[in-house]
C-alpha positions in Angstrom: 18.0 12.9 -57.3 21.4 12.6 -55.6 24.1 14.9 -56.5 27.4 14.4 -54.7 30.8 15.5 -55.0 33.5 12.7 -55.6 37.1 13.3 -55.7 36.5 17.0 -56.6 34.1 16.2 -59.6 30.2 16.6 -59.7 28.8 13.2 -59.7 25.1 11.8 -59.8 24.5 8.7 -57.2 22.8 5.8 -58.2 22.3 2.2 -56.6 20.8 1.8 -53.0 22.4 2.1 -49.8 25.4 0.2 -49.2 26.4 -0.2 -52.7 26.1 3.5 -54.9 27.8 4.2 -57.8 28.5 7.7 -58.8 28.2 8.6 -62.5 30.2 11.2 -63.7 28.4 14.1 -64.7 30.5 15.8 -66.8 31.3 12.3 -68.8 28.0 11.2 -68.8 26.6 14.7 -70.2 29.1 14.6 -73.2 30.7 17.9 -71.3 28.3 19.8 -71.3 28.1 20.0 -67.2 30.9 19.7 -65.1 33.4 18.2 -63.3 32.9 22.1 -61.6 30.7 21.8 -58.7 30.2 25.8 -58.1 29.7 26.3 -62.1 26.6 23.1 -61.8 24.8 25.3 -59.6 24.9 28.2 -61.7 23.5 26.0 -64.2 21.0 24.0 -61.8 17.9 24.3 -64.1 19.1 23.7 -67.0 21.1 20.5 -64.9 18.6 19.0 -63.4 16.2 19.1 -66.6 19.0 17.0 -68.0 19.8 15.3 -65.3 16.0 14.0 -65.0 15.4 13.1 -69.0 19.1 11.9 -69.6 19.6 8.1 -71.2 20.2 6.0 -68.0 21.3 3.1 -70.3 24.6 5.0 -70.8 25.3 5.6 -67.0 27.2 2.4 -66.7 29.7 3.6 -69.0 30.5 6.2 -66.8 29.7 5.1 -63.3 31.9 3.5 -60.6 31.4 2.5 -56.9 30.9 4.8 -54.3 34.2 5.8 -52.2 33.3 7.9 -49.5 37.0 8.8 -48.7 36.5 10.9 -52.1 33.5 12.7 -50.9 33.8 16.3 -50.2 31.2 19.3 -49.5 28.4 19.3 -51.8 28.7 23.1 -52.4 32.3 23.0 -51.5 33.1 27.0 -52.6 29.9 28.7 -52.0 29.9 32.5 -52.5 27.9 32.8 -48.7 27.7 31.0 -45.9 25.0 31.7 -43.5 24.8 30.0 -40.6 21.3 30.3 -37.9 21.0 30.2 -34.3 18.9 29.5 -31.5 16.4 28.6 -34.6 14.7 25.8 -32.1 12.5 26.6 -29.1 14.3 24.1 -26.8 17.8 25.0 -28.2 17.1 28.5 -27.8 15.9 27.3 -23.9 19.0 25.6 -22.9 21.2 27.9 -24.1 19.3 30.6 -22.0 17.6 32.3 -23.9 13.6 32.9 -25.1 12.8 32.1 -28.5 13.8 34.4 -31.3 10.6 36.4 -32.1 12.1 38.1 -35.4 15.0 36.6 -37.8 17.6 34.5 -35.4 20.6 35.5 -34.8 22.9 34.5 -38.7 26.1 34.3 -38.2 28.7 32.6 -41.0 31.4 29.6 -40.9 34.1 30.1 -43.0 34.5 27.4 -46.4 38.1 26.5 -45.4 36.4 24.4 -42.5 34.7 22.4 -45.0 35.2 18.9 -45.8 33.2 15.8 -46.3 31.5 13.3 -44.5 33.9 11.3 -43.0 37.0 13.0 -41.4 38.9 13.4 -38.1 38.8 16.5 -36.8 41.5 17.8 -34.3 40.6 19.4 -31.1 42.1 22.6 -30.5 44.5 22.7 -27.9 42.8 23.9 -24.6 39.1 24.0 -26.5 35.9 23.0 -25.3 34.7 21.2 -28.9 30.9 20.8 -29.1 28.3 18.7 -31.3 25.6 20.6 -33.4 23.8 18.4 -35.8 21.8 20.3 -38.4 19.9 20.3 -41.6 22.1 22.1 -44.3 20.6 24.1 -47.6 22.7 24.3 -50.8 20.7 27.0 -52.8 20.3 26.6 -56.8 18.9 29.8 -57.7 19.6 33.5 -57.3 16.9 35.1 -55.4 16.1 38.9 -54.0 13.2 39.1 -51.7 12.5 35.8 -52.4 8.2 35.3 -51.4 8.2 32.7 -48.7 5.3 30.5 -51.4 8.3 30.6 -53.8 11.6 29.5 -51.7 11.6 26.1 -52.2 11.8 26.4 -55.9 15.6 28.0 -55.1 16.8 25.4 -53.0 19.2 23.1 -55.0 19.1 20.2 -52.3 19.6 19.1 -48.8 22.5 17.7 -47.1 23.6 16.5 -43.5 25.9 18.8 -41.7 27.5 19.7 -38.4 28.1 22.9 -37.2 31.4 21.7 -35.0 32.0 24.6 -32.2 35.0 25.5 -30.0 33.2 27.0 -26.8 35.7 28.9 -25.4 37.4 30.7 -28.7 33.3 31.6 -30.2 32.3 33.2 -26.3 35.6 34.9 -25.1 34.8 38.5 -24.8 34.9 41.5 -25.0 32.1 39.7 -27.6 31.5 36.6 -28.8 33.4 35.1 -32.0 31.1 32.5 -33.7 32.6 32.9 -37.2 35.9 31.9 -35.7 35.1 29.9 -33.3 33.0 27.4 -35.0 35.5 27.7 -38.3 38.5 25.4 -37.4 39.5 23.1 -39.9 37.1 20.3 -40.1 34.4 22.1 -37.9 31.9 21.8 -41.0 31.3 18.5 -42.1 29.0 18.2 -44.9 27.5 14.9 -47.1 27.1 12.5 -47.7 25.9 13.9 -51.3 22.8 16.6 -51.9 19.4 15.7 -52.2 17.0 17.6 -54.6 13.9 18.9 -52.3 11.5 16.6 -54.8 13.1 12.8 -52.9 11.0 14.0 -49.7 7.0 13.4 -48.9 7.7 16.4 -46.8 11.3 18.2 -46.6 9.9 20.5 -43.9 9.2 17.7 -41.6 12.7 15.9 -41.6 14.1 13.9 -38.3 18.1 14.1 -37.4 20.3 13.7 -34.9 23.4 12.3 -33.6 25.1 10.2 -31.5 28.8 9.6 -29.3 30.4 6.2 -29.3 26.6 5.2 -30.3 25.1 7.9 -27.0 22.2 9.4 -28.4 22.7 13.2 -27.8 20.5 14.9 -29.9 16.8 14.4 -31.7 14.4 16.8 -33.1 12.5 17.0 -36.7 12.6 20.3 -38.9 9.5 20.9 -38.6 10.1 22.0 -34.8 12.2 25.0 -37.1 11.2 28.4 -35.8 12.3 29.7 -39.0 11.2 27.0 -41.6 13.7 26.9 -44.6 11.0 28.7 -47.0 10.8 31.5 -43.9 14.7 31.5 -44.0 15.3 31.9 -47.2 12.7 34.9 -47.2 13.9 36.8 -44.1 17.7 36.2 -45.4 17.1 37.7 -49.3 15.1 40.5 -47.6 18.5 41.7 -47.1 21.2 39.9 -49.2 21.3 38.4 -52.6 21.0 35.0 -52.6 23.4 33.1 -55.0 23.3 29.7 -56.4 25.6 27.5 -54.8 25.1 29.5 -51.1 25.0 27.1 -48.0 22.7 27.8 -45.0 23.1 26.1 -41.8 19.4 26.0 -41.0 20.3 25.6 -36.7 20.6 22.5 -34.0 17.7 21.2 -32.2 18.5 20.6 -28.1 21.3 18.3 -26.6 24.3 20.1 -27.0 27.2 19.9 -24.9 27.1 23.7 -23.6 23.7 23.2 -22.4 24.2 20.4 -20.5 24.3 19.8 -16.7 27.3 19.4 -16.1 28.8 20.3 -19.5 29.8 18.1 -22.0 32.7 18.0 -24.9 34.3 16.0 -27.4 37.2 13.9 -26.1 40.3 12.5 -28.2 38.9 9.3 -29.4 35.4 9.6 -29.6 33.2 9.4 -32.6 30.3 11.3 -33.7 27.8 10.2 -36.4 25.0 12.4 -37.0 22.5 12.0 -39.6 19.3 13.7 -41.4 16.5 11.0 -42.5 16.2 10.4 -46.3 20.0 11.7 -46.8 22.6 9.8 -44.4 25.2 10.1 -42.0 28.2 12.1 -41.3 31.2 10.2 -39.0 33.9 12.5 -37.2 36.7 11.0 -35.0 38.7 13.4 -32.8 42.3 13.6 -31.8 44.6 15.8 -29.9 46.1 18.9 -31.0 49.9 17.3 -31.9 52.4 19.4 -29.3 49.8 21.5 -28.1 48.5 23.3 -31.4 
């Protein structure tokens, strides 16, 4: 199951690629769920339950095409964002460092740099902007010490995102600022829609990556995760409450700009899809800070 959220409402996403529809939830369920996309969560069981045995004869009645110009986070107000680093051995590597041994280091971005799938993002004036594809959780159940054999069953779905980061802001001293400095506006990118955990043969073993101006600059598959998602979810509710509707940036595999010889960042111009198999592609363009901001 799809579930995406189109021009601010929850929507359920039929049709195959190149030509969904979205059906409206909250029409389509007689208003019982929705158009809230942070309420839906709350109610993910009972959602999904309908969502599974509604009457698919009535979707047409309340379905239209696709726009992706209307698409927006799939958790777009999340109580908690957590955020993972150095969460792959050969990220961890070129960013100089040995693999974490206990939890990696969490860190959050803040939900005013969310958007959708397709945006342009503006550089900040004298930043170094890098490229960190990962696989995004959207959680759909409240959890507390959550057993690692029980984690999938509190993840809502999966989603693309990027975890957009301006170098020299997130590492100026006296010590580092990753919450600010990877929370510009636009510097989390989300979509295209969510996709329930059951859609996979295997969600722990997912490829992504992306690309600039169609340069392949990053390639890895979950299942290279030091922390699986199950092991996330564990290690993270060992000492928060999880909440339905939370978003965890699960980390980037190798190939980011920073760790590159020399270094490399985003330019005005360029473009940047990046994209998780069995959910789709994100597209950012970048431009200029206008008079220098």
């Amino acid at each position: 199951m799809r579930i995406a959220n189109h021009n601010d409402r929850a929507a359920l996403v039929t049709g195959e690629a190149g030509a969904e529809r979205v059906v409206d939830v909250e029409a389509a369920s007689g208003g019982r769920f929705g158009p809230d996309l942070p309420a839906l969560y709350r109610d993910w069981p009972e959602f999904t339950a309908w969502a599974r045995d509604r009457d698919r004869t009535a979707d047409a009645e309340h379905a239209a095409a696709l726009d992706r110009a209307l698409l927006g986070a799939p958790s777009p107000a999340p109580r908690q964002v957590f955020a993972v680093g150095l969460n792959y051995r050969a990220h961890a590597a070129e960013s100089g460092f040995e693999a974490p041994d206990g939890l990696p280091p969490v860190f959050t971005k803040y939900s005013s740099s969310f958007t959708g799938p397709d945006t342009t993002v503006t550089i900040p004036a004298g930043g170094d902007v890098d490229w960190e594809v990962e696989l995004v959780v959207v959680l759909g159940r409240r959890g507390h010490r959550v057993d690692v054999e029980a984690a999938w069953s509190h993840v809502a779905g999966l989603t693309v995102g990027q975890d957009v980061s301006e170098r020299v802001s997130q590492l100026r001293g006296p010590a580092p600022q990753f919450g600010l400095g990877k929370s510009f506006p636009g510097f989390s990118p989300q979509g295209p829609w969510l996709v329930t955990p059951d859609e996979f043969a295997d969600p722990d073993d997912l490829e992504l990556g992306c690309d600039i101006n169609g340069e392949q600059v990053q390639q890895g598959r979950t299942r290279d995760l030091v922390f699986p998602v199950p092991a996330l979810i564990a290690e993270l509710s060992r000492t928060v409450t999880l909440h339905p509707g939370d978003v965890i940036f699960t980390g980037t595999p190798a190939g980011v700009g920073l760790g590159r010889e020399p270094r490399r960042f985003l330019r005005p111009g360029e473009h940047l899809r990046s994209w998780v198999g069995g959910i789709g592609e994100l597209h950012q363009t970048f431009r200029a800070a206008a008079d220098g901001r």
